[in-house]
Structure formats: structure tokens, C-alpha cells
C-alpha positions in Angstrom: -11.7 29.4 21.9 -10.6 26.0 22.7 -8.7 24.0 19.9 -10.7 20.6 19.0 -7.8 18.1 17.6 -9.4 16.8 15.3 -7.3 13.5 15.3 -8.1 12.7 19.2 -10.4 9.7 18.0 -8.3 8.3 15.5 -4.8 8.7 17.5 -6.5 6.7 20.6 -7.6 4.0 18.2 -4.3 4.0 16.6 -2.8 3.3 19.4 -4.4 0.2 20.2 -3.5 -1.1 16.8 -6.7 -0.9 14.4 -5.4 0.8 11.5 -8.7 1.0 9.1 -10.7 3.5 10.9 -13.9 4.6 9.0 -15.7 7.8 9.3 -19.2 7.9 8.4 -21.8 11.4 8.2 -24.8 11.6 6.1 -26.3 14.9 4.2 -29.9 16.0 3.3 -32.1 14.5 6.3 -33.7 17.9 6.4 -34.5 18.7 2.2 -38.4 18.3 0.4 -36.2 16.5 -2.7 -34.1 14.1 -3.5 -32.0 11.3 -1.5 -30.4 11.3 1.6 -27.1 10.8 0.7 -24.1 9.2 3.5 -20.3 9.1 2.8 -17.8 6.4 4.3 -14.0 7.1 4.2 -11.0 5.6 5.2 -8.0 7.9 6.1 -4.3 6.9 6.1 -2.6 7.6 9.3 -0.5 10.7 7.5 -3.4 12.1 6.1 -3.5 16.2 7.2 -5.9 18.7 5.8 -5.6 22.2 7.1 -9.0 23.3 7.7 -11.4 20.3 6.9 -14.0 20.9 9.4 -17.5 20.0 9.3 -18.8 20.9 5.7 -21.4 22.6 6.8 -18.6 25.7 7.5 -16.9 25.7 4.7 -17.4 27.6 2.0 -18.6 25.6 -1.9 -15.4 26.4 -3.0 -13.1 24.9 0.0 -15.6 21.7 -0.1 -14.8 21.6 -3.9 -11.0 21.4 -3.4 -11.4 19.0 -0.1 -13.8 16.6 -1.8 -10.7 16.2 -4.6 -7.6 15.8 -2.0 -10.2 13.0 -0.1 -11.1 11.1 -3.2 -7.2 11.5 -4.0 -5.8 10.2 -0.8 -8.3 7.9 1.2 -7.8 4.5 1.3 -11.0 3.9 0.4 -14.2 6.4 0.1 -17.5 5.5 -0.6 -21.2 6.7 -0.8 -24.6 5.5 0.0 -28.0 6.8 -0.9 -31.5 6.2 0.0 -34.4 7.8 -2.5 -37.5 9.8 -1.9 -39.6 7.0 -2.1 -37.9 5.0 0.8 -37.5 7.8 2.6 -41.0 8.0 2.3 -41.8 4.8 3.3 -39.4 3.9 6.4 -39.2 7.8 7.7 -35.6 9.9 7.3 -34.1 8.5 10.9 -33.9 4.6 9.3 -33.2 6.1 5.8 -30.2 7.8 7.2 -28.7 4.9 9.3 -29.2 2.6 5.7 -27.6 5.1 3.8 -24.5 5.1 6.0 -25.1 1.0 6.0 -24.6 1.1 2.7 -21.8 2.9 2.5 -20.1 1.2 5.1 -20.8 -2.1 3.2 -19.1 -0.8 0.1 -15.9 -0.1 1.8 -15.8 -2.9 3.4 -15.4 -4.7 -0.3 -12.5 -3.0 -0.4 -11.1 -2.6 2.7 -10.6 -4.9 6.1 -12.4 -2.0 8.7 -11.4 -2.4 11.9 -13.5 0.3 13.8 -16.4 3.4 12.6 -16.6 6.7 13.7 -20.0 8.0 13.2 -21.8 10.8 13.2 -24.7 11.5 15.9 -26.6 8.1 14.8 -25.9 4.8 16.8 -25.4 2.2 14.3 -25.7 -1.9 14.9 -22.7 -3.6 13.2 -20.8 -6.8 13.4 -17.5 -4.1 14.1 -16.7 -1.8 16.7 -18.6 1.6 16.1 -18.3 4.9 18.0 -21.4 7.4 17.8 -20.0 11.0 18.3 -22.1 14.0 18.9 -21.2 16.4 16.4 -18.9 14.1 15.0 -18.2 15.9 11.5 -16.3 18.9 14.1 -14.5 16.3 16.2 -12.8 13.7 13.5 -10.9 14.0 10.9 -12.6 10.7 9.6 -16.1 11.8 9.9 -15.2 15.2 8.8 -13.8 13.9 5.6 -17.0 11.9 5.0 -19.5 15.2 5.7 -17.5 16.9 3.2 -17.9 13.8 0.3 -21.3 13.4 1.5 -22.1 17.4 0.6 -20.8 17.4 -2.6 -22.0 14.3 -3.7 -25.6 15.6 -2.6 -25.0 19.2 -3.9 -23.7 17.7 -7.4 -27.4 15.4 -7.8 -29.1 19.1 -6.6 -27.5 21.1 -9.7 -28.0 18.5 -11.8 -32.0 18.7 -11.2 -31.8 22.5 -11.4 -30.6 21.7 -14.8 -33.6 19.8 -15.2 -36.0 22.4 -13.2 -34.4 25.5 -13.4 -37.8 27.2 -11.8 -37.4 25.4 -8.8 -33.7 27.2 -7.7 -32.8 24.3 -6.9 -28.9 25.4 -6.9 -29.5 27.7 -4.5 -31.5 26.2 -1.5 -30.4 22.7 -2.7 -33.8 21.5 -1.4 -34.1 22.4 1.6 -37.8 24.2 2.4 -36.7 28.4 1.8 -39.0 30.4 1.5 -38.2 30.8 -2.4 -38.5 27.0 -2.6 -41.8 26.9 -1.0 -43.0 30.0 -3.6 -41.7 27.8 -6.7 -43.5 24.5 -5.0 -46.6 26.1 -4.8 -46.5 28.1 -8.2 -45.0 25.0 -10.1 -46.0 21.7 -8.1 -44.7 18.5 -7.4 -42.4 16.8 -10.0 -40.8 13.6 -9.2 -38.2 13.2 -6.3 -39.9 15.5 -3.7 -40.9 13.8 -0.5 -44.3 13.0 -0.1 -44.2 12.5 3.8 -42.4 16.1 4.2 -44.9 18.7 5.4 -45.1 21.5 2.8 -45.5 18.4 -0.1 -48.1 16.8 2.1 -49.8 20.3 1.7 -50.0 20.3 -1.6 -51.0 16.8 -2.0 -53.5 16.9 -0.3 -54.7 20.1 -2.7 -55.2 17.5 -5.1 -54.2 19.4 -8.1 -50.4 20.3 -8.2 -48.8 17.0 -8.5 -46.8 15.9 -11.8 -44.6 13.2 -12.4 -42.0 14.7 -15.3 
């Protein structure tokens, strides 16, 4: 299997002097509940991680110790969210690219950034930004930000199981199992699910399972 360096992006742009290189990946496009939740970090040009990879293939534990040494050692790491209800109301697809605008914006309050690595989604800005297919497996800068962006999301997903501990929600974190859909339709809608989301429209449009708790 062929090595990815997962510092090809960053060592280019090095190289032509921009030192404050953000990497940007957003989390939960794809759940019934909750926000979609985007990460921004900037990496010094030392920074190594054995292993960070996209989060999405690392196990809880690894992401747990990651998200610390991140948080520790970026120059700057922030997070943007975007509820339910906007989600909602301008679809997932603009939800994620504000999420990620958001975060971006944050950083930038603390930090002069020079260039953006992004995952997947092209992204208008008034800096240089590079869209990268599977981004989170290529950068070490969009990497970094899947993994805060996971956590972040997981940590708001156990706290509503605390909340709604029928709904398993530490388990599937949201996303539509088949366990989740059983709870849905045993339990209902509380507040947070998506209302333009397909198995929430279904029961909507029962007209009997909706609660706001």
C-alpha cells in the first residue's frame, strides 16, 4: 500500500513562505440530531503525530488522546456549529460550509491565516483556500481538525444520552441505525432532531410523536 505523507500540502505551502496554514473538516452532515459541528486548526511547522489519520479510523480512545495533544499544541484551534433548526432551514450542504466559516472566522481573531486546507467543500474567502478530496487522509492540518471536530460532536451526543438515555444516543451518536430508528418510533421526536431528515419527516407527518422536552 502506498504511503500518503501527510505533510505534502503543508510542506509545499511552507515553502513558498505562508506559515499559518489552516485545516478545516466538519462532522455530523449525515445524523437525525443535533448540529453539524466544523473544526479549524492551525499546526506549527514541528508539529508530528504518529498516527492522526482521518478520525473516522481511529479508534474513541486514540481520538481522545489526539484531541488533547491538538488542543495542547496548535497555534490556534477552533470550532463552529450550525443547529438543527438552520440545518433545517438552509439544507446540510450550506450548513456545513457556515459551520467551517465560522470556524475559520474565530481563528482568524487570533491568528493572521495565510492559506486553508479544506475538506471536500469549496469554500469562498477573502484568503487562499485549497479544497481536497478526502482531505482529513491527505493533511495533517485537516486531519487534526476531523479529529477536534469528532470529539467535539461526540461530547454534545453523550451529553444528550445523559439527557435521553432511551434514545442510545452514545452509541450511534445520531446517525439513523436501525436501533435509533426503533427508539424514534417507540419514543418520538424531542428537541434537536432534524425535521427535514427523512425518517423525522416520517414521523411528523404521523402527527402524533412529536415532543419538545
Amino acid at each position: 500500500m502506498e504511503t500518503v505523507d501527510l505533510y505534502k500540502y503543508e510542506k509545499e505551502l511552507y515553502s513558498n513562505n505562508i506559515e499559518y496554514i489552516g485545516g478545516v473538516d466538519e462532522v455530523g452532515r449525515g445524523p437525525l440530531v443535533g448540529p453539524v459541528v466544523a473544526a479549524c486548526v492551525v499546526l506549527p511547522k514541528d508539529f508530528k503525530l504518529e498516527g492522526l489519520n482521518d478520525s473516522k479510523k481511529l479508534t474513541e480512545k486514540k481520538r481522545d488522546i489526539f484531541y488533547e495533544y491538538i488542543k495542547q499544541n496548535a497555534l490556534a484551534c477552533e470550532i463552529g456549529s450550525v443547529s438543527p433548526a438552520e440545518i433545517d432551514e438552509i439544507n446540510i450542504y450550506e450548513a456545513s460550509k457556515k459551520a467551517m466559516k465560522i470556524a475559520i472566522s474565530k481563528v482568524r481573531e487570533k491568528i493572521s491565516l495565510q492559506h486553508v486546507l479544506i475538506d471536500a467543500m469549496p469554500i469562498e474567502m477573502d484568503i487562499p483556500t485549497t479544497s481536497i478530496i478526502k482531505g482529513d487522509a491527505k493533511s495533517i492540518s485537516i486531519a487534526a481538525a476531523s479529529v477536534i471536530a469528532k470529539v467535539t460532536r461526540d461530547k454534545m451526543m453523550y451529553d444528550l444520552d445523559q439527557k435521553y438515555p432511551d434514545y442510545g444516543f452514545a452509541s450511534h451518536k445520531g446517525y439513523p441505525t436501525k436501533k435509533h430508528i426503533e427508539a424514534l418510533n417507540k419514543y418520538g421526536i424531542i428537541e434537536g432532531y432534524r425535521k427535514s431528515y427523512g425518517p423525522v419527516k416520517e414521523i411528523l407527518n404521523k402527527g402524533d410523536k412529536y415532543e419538545s422536552k
